[in-house]
C-alpha positions as CSV (number, residue, x, y, z in Angstrom):
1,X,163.7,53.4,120.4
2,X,166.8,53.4,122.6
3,X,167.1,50.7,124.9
4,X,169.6,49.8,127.9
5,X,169.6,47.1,130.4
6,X,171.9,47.8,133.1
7,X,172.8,45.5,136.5
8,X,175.0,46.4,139.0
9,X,177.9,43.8,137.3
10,X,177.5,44.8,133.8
11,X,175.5,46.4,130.7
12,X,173.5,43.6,129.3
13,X,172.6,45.4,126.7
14,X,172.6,49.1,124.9
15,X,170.7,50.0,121.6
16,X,167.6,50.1,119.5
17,X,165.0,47.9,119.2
18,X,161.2,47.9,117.8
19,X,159.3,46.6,120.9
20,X,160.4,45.9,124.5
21,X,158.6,43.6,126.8
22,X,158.9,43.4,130.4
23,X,157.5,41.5,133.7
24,X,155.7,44.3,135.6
25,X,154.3,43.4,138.8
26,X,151.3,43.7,138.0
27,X,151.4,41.9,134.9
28,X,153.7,42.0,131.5
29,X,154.1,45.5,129.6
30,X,154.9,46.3,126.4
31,X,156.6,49.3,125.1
32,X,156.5,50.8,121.6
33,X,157.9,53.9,120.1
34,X,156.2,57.3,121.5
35,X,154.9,55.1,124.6
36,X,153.7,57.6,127.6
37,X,156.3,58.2,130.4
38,X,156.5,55.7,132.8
39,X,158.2,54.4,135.9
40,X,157.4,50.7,137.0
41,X,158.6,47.6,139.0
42,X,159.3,44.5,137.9
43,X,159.4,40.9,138.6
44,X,161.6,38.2,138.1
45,X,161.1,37.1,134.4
46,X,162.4,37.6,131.1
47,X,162.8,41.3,129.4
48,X,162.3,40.5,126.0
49,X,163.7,43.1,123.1
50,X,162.5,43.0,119.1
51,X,165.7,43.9,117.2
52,X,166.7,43.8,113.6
53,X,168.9,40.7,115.0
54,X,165.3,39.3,115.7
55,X,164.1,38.2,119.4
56,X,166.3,39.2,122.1
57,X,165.7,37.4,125.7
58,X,167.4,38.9,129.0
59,X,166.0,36.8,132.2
60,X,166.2,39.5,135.3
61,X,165.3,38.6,139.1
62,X,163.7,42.3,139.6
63,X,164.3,46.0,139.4
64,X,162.8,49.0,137.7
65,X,161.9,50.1,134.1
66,X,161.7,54.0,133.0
67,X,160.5,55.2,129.6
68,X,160.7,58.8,128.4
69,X,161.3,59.9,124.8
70,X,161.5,56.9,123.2
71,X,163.9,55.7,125.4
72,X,163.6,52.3,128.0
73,X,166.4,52.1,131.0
74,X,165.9,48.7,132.5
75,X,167.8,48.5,136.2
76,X,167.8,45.1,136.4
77,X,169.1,42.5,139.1
C-alpha cells in the first residue's frame, strides 16, 4: 500500500509498505492492504511502517490518519 507521513515542516516519509500501525485515540490501529475507508485521530506515539527495509518508526505528537484505496495519509504534528 501507499503510504505518506506529512507535518507541516516536512515529508517524513512517502512509499509502500506491508502494514502501518498507528496511535488512535482510542487505542492503536493497524492497517493492511484493502483495509475499509477510514478517517481517525491520533495520539501522541509512534506510527510504525513494515517496509522491505524492515521496521520503520516515526514518533508523532498528534494529527489525523485517512485510508482509501490502499492508500494511508498520515497528517502528523
Amino acid at each position: 500500500m501507499r503510504v505518506e507521513i506529512i507535518t507541516p515542516d516536512k515529508e517524513l516519509f512517502k512509499g509502500e509498505a506491508t502494514s502501518v500501525t498507528v496511535p488512535g485515540v482510542d487505542g492503536s490501529l493497524g492497517f493492511l492492504n484493502n483495509h475499509a475507508p477510514l478517517i481517525t485521530v491520533l495520539k501522541a506515539g509512534d506510527v510504525k511502517l513494515r517496509t522491505e527495509k524492515g521496521e520503520q518508526v516515526f514518533p508523532v505528537k498528534g494529527g489525523v490518519v485517512e485510508v482509501s484505496k490502499n492508500t494511508v495519509i498520515v497528517l502528523a504534528e
